[in-house]
N, C-alpha and C positions, 0 to 999 in steps of 0.2 A: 356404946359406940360413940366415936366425939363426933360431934358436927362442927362443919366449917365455920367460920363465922361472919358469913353473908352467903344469901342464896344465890352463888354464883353457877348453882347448876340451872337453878330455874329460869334464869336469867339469858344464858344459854339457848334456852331449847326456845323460849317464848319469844323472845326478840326478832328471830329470823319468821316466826309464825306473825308477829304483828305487821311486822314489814313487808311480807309478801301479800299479806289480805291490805295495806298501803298500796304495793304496787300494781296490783291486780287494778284498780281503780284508773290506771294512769292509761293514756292514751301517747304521751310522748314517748317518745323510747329512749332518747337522751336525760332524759327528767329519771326515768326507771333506773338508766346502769348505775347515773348515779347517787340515788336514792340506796339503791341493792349495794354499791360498793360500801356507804356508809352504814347500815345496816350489819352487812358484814364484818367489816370492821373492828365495830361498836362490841358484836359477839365475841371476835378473837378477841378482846381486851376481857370481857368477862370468862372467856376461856383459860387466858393466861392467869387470871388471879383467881381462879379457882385451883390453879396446880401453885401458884406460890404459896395459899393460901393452906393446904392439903398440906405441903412441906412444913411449913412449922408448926403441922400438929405432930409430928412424928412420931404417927403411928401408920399401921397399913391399910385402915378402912376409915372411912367416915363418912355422913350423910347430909346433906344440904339442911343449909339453915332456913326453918319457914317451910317445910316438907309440906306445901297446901295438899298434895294425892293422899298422905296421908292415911287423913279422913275417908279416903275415899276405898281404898285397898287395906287398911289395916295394916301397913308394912312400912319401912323406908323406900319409896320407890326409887329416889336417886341415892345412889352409893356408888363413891366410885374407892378405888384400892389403889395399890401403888405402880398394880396391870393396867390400869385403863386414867391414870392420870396424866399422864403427856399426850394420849391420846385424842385426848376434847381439843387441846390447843392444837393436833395436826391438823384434824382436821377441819375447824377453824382457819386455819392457814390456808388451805387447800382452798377452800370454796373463795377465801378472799382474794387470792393470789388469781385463779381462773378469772371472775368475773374485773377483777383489774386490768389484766390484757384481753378482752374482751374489744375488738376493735369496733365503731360504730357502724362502719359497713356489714358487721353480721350480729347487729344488735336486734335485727327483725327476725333473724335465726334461733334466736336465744332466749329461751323465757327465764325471764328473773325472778318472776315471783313464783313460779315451780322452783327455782334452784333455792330460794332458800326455804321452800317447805321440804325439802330433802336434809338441807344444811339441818334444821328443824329435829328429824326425824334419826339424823346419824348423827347428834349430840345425845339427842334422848335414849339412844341404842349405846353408844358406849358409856353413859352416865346411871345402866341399867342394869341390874344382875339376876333380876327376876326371868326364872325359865320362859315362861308364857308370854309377859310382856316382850322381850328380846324377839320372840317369833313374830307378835304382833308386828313389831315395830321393824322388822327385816321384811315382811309382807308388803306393810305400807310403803317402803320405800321402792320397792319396786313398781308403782304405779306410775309416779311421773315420768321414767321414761317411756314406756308404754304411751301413755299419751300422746310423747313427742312424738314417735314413729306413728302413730298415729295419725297425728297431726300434718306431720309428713309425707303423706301417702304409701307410706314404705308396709312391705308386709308385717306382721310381729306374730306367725305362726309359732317360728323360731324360742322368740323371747318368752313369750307368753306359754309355750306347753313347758320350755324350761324350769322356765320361773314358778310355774302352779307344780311342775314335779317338786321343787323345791320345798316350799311351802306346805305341801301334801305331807312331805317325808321327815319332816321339821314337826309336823302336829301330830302327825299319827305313834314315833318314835316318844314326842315327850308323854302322848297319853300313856303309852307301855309302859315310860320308864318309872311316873309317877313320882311323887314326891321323896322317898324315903332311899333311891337309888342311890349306890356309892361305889369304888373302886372295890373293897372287898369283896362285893358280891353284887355283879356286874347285871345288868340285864342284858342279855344277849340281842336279843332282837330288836329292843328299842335300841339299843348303841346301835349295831348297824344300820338301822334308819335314819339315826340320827347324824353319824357320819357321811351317808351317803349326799343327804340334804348339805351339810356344811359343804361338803366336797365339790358336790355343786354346784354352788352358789361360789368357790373359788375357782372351779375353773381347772380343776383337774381329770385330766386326759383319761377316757374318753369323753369328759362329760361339760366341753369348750366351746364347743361349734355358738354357744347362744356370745359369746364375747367376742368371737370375729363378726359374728352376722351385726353385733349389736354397736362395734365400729365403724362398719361398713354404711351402717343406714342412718342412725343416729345422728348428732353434729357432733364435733370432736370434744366438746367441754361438757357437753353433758355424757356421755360415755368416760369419760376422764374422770368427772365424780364420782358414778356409780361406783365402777370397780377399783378406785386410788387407795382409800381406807382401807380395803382389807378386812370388809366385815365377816366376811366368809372365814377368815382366820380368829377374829373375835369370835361366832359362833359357837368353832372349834375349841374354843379358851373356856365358856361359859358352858355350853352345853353337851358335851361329848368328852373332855379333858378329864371333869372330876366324877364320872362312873365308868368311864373303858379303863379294862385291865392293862397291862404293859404291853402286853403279844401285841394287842388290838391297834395300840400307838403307834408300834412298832413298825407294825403291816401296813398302817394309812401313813407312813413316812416313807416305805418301797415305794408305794403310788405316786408320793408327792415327789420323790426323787425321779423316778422314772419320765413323769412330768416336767421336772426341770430342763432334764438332759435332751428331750424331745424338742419343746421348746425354744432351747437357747438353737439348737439343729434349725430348727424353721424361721426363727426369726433372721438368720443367716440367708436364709436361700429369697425372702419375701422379695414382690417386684413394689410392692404396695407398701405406700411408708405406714399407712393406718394399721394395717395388718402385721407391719413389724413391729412397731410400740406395742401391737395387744400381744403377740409374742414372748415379746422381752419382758412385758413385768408378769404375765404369766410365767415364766420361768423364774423370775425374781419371790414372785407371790410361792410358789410351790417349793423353794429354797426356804421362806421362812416355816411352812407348813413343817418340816421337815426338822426343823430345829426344835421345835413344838411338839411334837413328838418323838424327840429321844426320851423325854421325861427322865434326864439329867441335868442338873444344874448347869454345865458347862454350856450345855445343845440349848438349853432353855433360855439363857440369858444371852445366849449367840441369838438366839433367835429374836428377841423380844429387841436387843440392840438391832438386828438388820432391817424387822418390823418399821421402825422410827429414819433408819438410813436411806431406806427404801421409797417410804411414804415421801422423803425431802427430795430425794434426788429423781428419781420416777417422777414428781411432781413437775419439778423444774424442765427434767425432758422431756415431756409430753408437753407444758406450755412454748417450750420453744420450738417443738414441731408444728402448734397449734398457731403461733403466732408466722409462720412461715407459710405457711399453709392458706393463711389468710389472706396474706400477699401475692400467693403464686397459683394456689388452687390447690387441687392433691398431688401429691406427689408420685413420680415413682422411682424406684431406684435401680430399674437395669441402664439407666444414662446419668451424665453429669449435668449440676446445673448450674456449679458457680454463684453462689450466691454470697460470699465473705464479703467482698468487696462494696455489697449493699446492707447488708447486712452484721458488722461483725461481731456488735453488744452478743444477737443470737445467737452464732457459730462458737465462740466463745463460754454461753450458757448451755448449749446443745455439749458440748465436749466435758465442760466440767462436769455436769451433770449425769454425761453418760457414764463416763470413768465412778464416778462415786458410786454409784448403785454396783456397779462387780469390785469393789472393795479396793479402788486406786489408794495405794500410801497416801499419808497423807488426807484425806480426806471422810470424813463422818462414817461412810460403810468400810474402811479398814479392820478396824478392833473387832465388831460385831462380826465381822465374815470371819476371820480367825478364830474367832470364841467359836464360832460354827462349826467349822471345818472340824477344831479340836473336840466338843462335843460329840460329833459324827466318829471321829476315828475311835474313841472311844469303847461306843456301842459296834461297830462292823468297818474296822478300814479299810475295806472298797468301798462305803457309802463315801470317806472323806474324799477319795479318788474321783466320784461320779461328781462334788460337789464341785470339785480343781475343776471338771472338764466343762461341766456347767458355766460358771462363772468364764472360764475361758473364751468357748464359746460367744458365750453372750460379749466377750469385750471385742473379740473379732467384728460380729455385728454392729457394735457401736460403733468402733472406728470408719467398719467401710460403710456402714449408712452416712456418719458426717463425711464421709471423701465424696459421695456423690449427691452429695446435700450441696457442699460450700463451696467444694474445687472441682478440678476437670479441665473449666472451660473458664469464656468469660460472658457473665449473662446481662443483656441488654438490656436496660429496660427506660421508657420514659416518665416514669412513674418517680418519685421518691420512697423510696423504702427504709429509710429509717425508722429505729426505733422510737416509740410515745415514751412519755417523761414517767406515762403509771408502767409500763415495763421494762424500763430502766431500773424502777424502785424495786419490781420483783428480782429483776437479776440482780443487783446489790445484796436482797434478803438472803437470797436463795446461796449467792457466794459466801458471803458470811453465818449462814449456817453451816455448810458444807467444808470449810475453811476449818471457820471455831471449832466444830464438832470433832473435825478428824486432830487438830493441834493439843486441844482437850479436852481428851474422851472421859477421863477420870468419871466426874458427876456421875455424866450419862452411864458409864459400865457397871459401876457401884449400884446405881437405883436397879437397873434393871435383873445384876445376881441377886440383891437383896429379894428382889419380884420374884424371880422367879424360885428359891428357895422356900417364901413362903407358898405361896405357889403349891411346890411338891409337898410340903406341910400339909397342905391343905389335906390333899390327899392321901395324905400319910403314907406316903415312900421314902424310904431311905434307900441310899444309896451305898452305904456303910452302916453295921451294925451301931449300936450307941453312938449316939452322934451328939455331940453335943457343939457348943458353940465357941468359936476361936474370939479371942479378943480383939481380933483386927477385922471380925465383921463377915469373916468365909467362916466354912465349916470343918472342923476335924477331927479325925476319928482315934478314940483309944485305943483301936485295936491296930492301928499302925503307926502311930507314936509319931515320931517326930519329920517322918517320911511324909505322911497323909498334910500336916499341919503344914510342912514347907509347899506342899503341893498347895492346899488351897491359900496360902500367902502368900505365893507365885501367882495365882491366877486375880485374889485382892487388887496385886499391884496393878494388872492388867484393867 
């Protein structure tokens, strides 16, 4: 296997762990954001050139240079593939872009040096491929919010029997499934343990109630981390993808569908704007699940692009709910409250960002929700139908949450409410990913059919008898000749 050539995994995971055991120490709280911002920072720069770096090996796997675990496991502990290599920089991004708009009026609300032993802990979970470890390190990260509610006086009945179902159903499934488990020859009972835990830990319907409670009590940015990655869909990538059979994918894509549709239905009707964001990207997040198991090339790399659209633009919506919020207190939205006029860098960040996540032209989740949709129709065209009403849905939501966000009325305040110069800088990032992304998707769509093809390799599914490989980089089949070959060099261009 190659390895990179600097330990930019290790670098990674340790950075945010030495700077939190830093800011633990501090007593100022201005001294801390901005210690945590450069910290941060410092990681996403070892984040991004760990994925520049992974590219010009091209190939699909490779393991950190100076492997110190090693010694210690006998194995490559960090390895990352060409699934989980844009993912270190998202979420890098995430943690730096949150603790950037972090206003200093709710810097006593906000623990930095928890947030970056999280930041910490979901570097080392997607830089990870080891069964065991993967659970360890999903366990661990659910501990610092627990604290906060904790810390908060808030109940965590809720979080806590969720979170230990999880966890329970996460170790007791890998003990079944054992080392030697594969698609051929499926373990029945650990997959469905093992599913039911991922399913979990996403947030699919019935099993949600802990991600409204855990909005509602929690502070807005630390809840914003927890659920923004999408580990619960990593899980599903690592531990339940490469030994459930097709039915089994199939069937935990009815769930994840059925989940979307529900969702996007609720986050429509919410009075509560916290409870509409946990909504929306729960319907977003159960959209990607969905793509993820068609265990088709098409659905897979729809999926794996929405994965990456979603994570940007759900990012950016939620910091500009989070930053208005900050200003105004909670929100709700059966009134208007005018807020453009004070506001308009946000309203402006709030809108694009909303539109991106349901797939506006134009913009980063476009390509990936049509790879989608086509994926889906594929496998059962009423799934592609349920996807249309979904995403529809959801854009209803978006629009009439900013109309009684920004307009209406006119709202008075003697306050200044302008935006800081550090979230000015995120709405710039966030515009020019979102921008860039949807103008040229090429890169992006190409890495991620690539992903997700070896992907089904992995697994050894074909979709088409002999299959062999097109020179333009898709896949086509001799047994439909020049049909099959136009098809996947139609879908290349894409």
């Amino acid at each position: 296997m190659p390895e990179l050539h600097l330990p930019w995994l290790e670098l990674s995971v340790l950075i945010p762990l030495v700077g939190a055991a830093w800011i633990a120490l501090l007593k100022d709280r201005d001294r801390a954001r901005t210690l945590c911002t450069l910290v941060c920072g410092v990681t996403l720069v070892c984040a991004i050139g760990e994925w520049l770096d992974f590219a010009t090996l091209g190939s699909f796997e490779a393991h950190d240079h100076w492997d110190l675990l090693h010694t210690v496991f006998h194995r490559d502990v960090f390895v990352i593939d060409e699934l989980s290599a844009p993912l270190l920089p998202l979420g890098a991004l995430l943690y730096l872009a949150t603790v950037m708009t972090t206003l200093r009026t709710k810097s006593n609300r906000f623990s930095f040096h928890w947030t970056l032993v999280s930041e910490s802990i979901l570097l080392a979970t997607l830089a990870c491929r080891h069964p065991w470890l993967i659970i360890a390190l999903l366990a661990a990260a659910t501990i610092p919010p627990w604290l906060e509610l904790r810390q908060r006086g808030q109940s965590t009945r809720v979080y806590l029997f969720h979170m230990g179902l999880f966890v329970t159903l996460l170790v007791l499934g890998q003990a079944l499934a054992g080392p030697a488990a594969h698609a051929a020859n499926p373990p029945i009972v650990a997959g469905c343990l093992l599913t039911a835990g991922a399913l979990l830990r996403s947030g699919v319907c019935p099993l949600h109630c802990w991600m409204t409670d855990l909005f509602e009590k929690a502070t807005f940015g630390t809840a914003l981390l927890f659920v923004t990655p999408m580990t619960g869909a990593y899980a599903v990538m690592r531990l339940v993808f490469p030994i459930a059979p097709s039915w089994a994918l199939q069937s935990i894509a009815v769930l994840s569908l059925a989940t979307a549709v529900y969702a996007a239905g609720m986050a429509l009707v919410q009075r509560d704007s916290r409870r509409f964001f946990c909504y929306l990207f729960l319907s977003h997040s159960s959209l990607v699940l969905v793509g993820l198991e068609m265990a088709t090339p098409i659905g897979l790399a729809g999926a794996l692009c929405v994965w990456l659209s979603v994570g940007i633009s759900l990012l950016g919506f939620g910091l500009a709910l989070r930053s208005v919020e900050a200003r105004t207190g909670r929100l709700t939205l059966d009134n208007f409250h005018g807020l453009y006029e004070h506001t308009p860098f946000l309203a402006a960040m709030f809108l694009l960002t909303g539109l991106a996540s349901i797939g506006f032209p134009g913009t980063v989740g476009f390509i990936g929700t049509e790879l989608l949709v086509e994926g889906a129709v594929e496998v059962y065209p009423l799934v592609g139908l349920a996807l249309v009403a979904a995403a529809a849905l959801n854009g209803v939501a978006v629009i009439k949450a900013y109309f009684h966000v920004f307009t209406g009325t006119r709202h008075a305040s003697t306050v200044a409410m302008e935006c800081r110069p550090a979230e000015r800088a995120t709405i710039l990032v966030m515009v020019v990913l979102i921008i860039g992304g949807g103008l040229m998707p090429q890169p992006g769509v190409q890495s991620r059919y690539h992903a997700a093809r070896a992907v089904l390799d992995h697994r050894r599914i074909s979709t088409e008898p002999h299959v062999s490989e097109h020179p333009l980089g898709a896949v086509s089949s001799r047994k439909d000749g020049p049909a099959a070959a136009a098809r996947s060099e139609s879908h290349h261009e894409l």
